[in-house]
C-alpha positions in Angstrom: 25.9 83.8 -35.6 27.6 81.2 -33.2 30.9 81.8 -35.0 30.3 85.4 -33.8 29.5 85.2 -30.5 32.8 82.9 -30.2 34.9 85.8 -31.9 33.1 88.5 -29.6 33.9 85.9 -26.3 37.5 85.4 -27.1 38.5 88.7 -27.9 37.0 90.1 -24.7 38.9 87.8 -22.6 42.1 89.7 -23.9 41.0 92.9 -23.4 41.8 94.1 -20.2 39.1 94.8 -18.1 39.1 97.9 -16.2 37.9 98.8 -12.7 39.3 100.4 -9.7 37.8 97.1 -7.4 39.8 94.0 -8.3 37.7 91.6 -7.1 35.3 92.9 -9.6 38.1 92.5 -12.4 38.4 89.0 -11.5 34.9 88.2 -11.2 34.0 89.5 -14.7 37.3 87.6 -16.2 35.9 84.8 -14.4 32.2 85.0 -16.1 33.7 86.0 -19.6 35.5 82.3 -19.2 32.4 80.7 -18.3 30.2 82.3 -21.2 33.3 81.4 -24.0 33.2 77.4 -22.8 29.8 77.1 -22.8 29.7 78.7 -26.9 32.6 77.0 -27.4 31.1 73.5 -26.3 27.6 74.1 -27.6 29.5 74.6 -31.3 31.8 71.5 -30.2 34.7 73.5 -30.8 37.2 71.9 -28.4 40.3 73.5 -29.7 39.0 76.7 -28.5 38.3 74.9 -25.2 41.7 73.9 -24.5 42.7 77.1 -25.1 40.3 78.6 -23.0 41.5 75.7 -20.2 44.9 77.0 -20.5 43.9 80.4 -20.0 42.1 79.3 -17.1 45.1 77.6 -15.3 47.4 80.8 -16.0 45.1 83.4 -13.8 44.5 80.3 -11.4 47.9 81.3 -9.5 46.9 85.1 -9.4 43.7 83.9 -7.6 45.3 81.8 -5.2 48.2 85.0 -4.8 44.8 87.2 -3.7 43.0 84.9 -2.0 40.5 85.2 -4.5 39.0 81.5 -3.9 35.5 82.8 -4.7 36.4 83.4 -8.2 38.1 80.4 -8.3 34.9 78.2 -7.2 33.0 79.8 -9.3 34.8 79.3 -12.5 35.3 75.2 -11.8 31.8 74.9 -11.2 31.1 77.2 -14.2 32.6 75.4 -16.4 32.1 72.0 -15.2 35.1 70.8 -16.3 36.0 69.0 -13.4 38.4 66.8 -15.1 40.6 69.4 -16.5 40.1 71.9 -13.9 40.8 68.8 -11.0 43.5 70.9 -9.9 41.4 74.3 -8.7 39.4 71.7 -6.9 42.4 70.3 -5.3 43.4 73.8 -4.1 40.0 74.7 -3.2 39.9 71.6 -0.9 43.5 72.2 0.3 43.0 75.8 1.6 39.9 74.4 3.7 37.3 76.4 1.0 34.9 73.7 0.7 31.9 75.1 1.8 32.4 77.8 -0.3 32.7 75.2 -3.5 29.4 73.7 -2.4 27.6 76.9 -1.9 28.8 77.7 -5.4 27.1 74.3 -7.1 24.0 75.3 -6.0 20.8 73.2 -5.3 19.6 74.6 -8.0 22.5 73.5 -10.6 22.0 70.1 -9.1 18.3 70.3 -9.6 18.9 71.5 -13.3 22.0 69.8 -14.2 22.3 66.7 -15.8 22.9 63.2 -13.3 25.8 63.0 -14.9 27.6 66.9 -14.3 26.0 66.0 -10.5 27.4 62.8 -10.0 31.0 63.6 -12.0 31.5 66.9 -9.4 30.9 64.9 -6.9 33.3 62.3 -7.8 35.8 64.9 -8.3 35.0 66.5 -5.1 35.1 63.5 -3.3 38.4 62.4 -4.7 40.0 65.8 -3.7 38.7 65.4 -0.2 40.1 61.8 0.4 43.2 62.7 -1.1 43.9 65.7 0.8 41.9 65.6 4.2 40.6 61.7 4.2 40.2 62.1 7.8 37.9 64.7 7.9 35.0 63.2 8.8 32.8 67.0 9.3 33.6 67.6 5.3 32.9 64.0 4.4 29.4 64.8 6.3 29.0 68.1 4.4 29.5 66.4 1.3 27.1 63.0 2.0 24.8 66.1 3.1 25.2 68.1 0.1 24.2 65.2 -2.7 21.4 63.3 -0.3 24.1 60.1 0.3 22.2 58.1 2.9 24.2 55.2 3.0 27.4 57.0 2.9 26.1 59.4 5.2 25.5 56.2 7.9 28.6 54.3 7.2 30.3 57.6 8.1 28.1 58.1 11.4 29.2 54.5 12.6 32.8 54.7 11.8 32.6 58.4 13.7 31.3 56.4 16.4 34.0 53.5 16.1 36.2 56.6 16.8 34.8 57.3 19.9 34.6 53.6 20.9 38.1 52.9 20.0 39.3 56.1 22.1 37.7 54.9 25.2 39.3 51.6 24.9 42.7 53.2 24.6 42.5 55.0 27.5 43.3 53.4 31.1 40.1 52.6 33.5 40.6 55.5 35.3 41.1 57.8 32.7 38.0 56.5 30.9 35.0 59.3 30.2 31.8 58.5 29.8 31.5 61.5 27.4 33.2 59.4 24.0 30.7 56.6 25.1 27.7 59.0 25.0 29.3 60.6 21.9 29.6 57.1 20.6 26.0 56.3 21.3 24.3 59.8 19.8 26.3 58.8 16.0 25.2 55.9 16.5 21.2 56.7 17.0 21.8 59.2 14.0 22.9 56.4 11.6 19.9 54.4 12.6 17.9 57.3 11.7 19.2 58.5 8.4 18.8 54.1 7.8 15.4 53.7 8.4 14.3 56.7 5.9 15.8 54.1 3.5 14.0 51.5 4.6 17.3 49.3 5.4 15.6 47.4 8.0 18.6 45.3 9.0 21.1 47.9 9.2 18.9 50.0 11.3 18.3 47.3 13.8 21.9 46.8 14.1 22.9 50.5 14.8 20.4 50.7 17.3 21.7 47.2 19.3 25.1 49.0 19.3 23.5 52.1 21.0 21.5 49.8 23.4 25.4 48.0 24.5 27.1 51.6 24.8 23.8 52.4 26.8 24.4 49.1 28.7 28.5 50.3 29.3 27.4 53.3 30.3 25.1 52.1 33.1 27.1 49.2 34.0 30.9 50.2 33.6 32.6 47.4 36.1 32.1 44.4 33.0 33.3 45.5 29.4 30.0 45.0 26.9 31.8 46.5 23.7 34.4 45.3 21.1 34.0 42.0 22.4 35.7 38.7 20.5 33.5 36.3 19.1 33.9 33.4 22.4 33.9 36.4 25.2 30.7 37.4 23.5 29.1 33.8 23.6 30.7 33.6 27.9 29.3 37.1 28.8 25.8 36.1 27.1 25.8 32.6 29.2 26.9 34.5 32.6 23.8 37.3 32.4 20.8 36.5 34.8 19.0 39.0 34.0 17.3 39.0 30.0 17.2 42.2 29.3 21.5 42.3 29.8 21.3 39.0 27.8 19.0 40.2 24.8 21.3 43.3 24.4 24.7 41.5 24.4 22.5 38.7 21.9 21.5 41.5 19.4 24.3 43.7 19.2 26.8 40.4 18.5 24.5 38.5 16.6 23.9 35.7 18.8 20.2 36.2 18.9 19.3 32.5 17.6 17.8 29.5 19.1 20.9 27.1 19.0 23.0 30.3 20.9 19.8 30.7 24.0 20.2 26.9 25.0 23.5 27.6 27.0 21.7 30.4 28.7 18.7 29.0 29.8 20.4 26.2 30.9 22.7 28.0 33.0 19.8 29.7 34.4 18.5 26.2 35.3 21.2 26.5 38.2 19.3 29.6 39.2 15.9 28.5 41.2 15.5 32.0 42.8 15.6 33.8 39.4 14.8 31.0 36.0 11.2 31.8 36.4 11.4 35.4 36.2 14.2 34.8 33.6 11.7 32.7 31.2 8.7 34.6 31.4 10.5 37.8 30.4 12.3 35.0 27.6 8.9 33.9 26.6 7.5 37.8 26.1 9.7 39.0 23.6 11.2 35.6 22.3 9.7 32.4 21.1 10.2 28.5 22.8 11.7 27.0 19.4 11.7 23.2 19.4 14.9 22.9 18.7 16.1 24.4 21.8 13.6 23.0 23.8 14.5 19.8 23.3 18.2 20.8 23.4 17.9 21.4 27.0 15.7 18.3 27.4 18.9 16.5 26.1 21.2 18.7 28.3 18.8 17.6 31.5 18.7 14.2 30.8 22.7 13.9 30.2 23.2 16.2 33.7 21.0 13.7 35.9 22.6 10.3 34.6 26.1 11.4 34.8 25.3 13.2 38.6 22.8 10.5 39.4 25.6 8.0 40.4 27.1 9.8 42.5 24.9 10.5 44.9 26.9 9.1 47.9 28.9 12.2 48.2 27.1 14.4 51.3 27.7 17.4 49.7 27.5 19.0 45.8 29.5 21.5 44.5 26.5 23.2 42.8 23.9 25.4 43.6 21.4 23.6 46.0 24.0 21.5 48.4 23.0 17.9 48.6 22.1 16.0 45.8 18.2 15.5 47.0 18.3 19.5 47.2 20.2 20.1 43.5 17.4 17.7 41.7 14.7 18.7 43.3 16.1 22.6 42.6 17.0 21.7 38.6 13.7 20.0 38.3 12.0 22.5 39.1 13.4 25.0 37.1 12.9 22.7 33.8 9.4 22.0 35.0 9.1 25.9 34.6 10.0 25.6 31.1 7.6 22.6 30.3 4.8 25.1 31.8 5.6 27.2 29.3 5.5 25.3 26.2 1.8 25.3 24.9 2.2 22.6 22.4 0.9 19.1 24.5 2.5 17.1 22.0 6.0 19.1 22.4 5.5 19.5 25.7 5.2 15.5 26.0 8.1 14.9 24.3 10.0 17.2 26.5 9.2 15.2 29.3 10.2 11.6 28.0 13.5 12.7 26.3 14.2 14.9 29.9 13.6 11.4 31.8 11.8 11.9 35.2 8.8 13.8 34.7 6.3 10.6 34.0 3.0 13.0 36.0 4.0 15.8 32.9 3.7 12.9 30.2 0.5 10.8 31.8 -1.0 14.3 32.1 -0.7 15.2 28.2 -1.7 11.9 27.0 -5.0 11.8 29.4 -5.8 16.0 27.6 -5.0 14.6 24.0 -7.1 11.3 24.7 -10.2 13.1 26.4 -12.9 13.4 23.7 -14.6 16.3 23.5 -18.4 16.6 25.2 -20.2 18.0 22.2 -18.9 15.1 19.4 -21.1 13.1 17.8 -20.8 9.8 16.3 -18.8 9.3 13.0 -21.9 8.2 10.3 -19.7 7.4 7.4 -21.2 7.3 3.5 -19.6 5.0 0.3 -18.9 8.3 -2.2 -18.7 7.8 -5.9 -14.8 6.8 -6.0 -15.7 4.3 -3.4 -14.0 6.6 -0.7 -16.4 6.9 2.5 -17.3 10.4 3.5 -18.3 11.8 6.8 -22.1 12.7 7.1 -21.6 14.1 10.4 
């Protein structure tokens, strides 16, 4: 029966097929091709699949000579051959007909198909693509779309937006629109989307500190946020005095850590008028981690013995004038952060390694050595191990 049908395929293939529309003509030659590879396959014939291959790429260049590309998508994705038949795909992608090829491989044939027919067209139509348009980022998105690539889909969304970024840096400041920064920003928010309906936690939150700097170059275009080296990242994060500036240049250059907020505290220490607005805004989205705590405790201690000496001079060179004014002004400001830190025991030890804050230290040690109103005495008990045990 198989044998047959193959005979009945092959000989209508080379009977000419009569109609007054050629378009039909084509499309029926078209089908007849698809039906003889898929009896030839199923029967595991492959001579008469190379022939029918053959046949194939000899009508190919009547197609193209009409304009026929419908046809010509519909027999690559017909006969899934997409290794043999590479080159319609190539001339599909060359004459700008890839919608058409997608439209032609169907949902449905990607729903039905095998993961391994899906995945190998769109190997083969990515391969086309990059080989022909590679900078064609709207077909590279029509493809990611087409097959449900989210990573792919982001990684293209940022590097659109690296586009736009790059562009504006190009251009002189005068020249400069704020429209490739906003354009910049929107791929941006869209790659953090189509990230967090993968749950990529980390990628997300980076895409959205890149939109938050853009956001911040858009509202404050005299200082450049973006593409930033590594040490003008670290200067421009010291020089904010205002934390919201600071967390955004932190996150979207990965500086966000405890050893990289020392420097910029400190430097706020300078700062009477604005350090305690600074650390309370600090302390409500950011944790006081020992290890920078008592970094600037070293840093305060090191800046008032090596300016303690010279205290002759009648006038500073830092913010406060005379030397009285400059202590009193940076101990004030550290004594904001000792406020601040809720552990007595850290806070204590802030206050000796600092050096000059003795009423901080007495007052700690009298909190921790009060005992409290309601404790009894401690009735102790020999156990059985010969351990004593509280009764009370």
């Amino acid at each position: 029966m198989s044998i047959h049908i193959l005979e009945i395929n092959a000989v209508s293939l080379l009977v000419p097929v009569f109609s007054h529309n050629k378009n039909t003509q084509s499309f029926r030659q078209v089908e007849l091709l698809i039906l003889a590879h898929h009896f030839y396959k199923s029967s595991a014939c492959l001579d008469g699949v190379d022939v029918l291959v053959t046949l194939a790429a000899n009508r190919i260049e009547s197609y193209v000579l009409e304009g026929d590309f419908t046809c010509l998508a519909r027999l690559v994705t017909g006969v899934s051959n997409f290794y043999a038949l590479n080159f319609i795909l190539n001339i599909l992608i060359e004459n700008g007909q890839l919608a058409l090829l997608l439209q032609k491989y169907s949902a449905t044939e990607m729903a039905t198909g095998t993961a391994a027919a899906v995945r190998g067209f769109r190997m083969a139509v990515l391969t086309s693509l990059k080989l022909f348009n590679p900078h064609d980022f709207d077909a590279l998105a029509m493809v990611y779309n087409q097959f449900d690539m989210k990573h792919e889909t982001a990684s293209l969304l940022e590097s659109r937006s690296l586009q736009y970024m790059k562009q504006w840096l190009c251009c002189r400041d005068k020249d400069r629109q704020t429209e490739d920064l906003l354009e910049a920003m929107r791929y941006y928010v869209e790659a953090a989307e189509v990230l967090a309906t993968i749950d990529a936690g980390q990628k997300t939150h980076n895409a959205c500190a890149q939109a938050s700097l853009l956001s911040l170059q858009i509202r404050i275009p005299d200082i450049q946020w973006i593409d930033l080296p590594e040490t003008r990242a670290r200067r421009t994060l010291v020089e904010q005095s205002r934390f919201q500036e600071a967390l955004i240049v932190a996150e979207a250059y990965k500086l966000n850590q405890p050893g990289e907020w020392a420097p910029v505290l400190w430097n706020q220490m300078f700062k009477p008028d604005l350090v305690e607005q600074f650390v309370a805004e600090f302390v409500a989205v950011l944790p006081l981690q020992p290890s920078m705590l008592l970094e600037l405790a070293r840093y305060h201690r090191n800046e008032v013995a090596a300016r303690g000496d010279q205290s002759h001079f009648s006038v500073w060179l830092s913010p406060g004038g005379l030397p009285a004014e400059w202590i009193k002004h940076l101990g004030r400001s550290f004594r904001i952060l000792l406020k601040r830190t809720r552990d007595l025991k850290l806070r204590m030890q802030l206050a000796a390694a600092a050096t000059g804050f003795q009423d901080v230290t007495d007052a700690c040690m009298k909190v921790m050595d009060r005992v409290p109103e309601n404790a009894g005495p401690l009735i102790l008990r020999k156990g059985h191990g010969g351990a004593y045990l509280p009764l009370m």
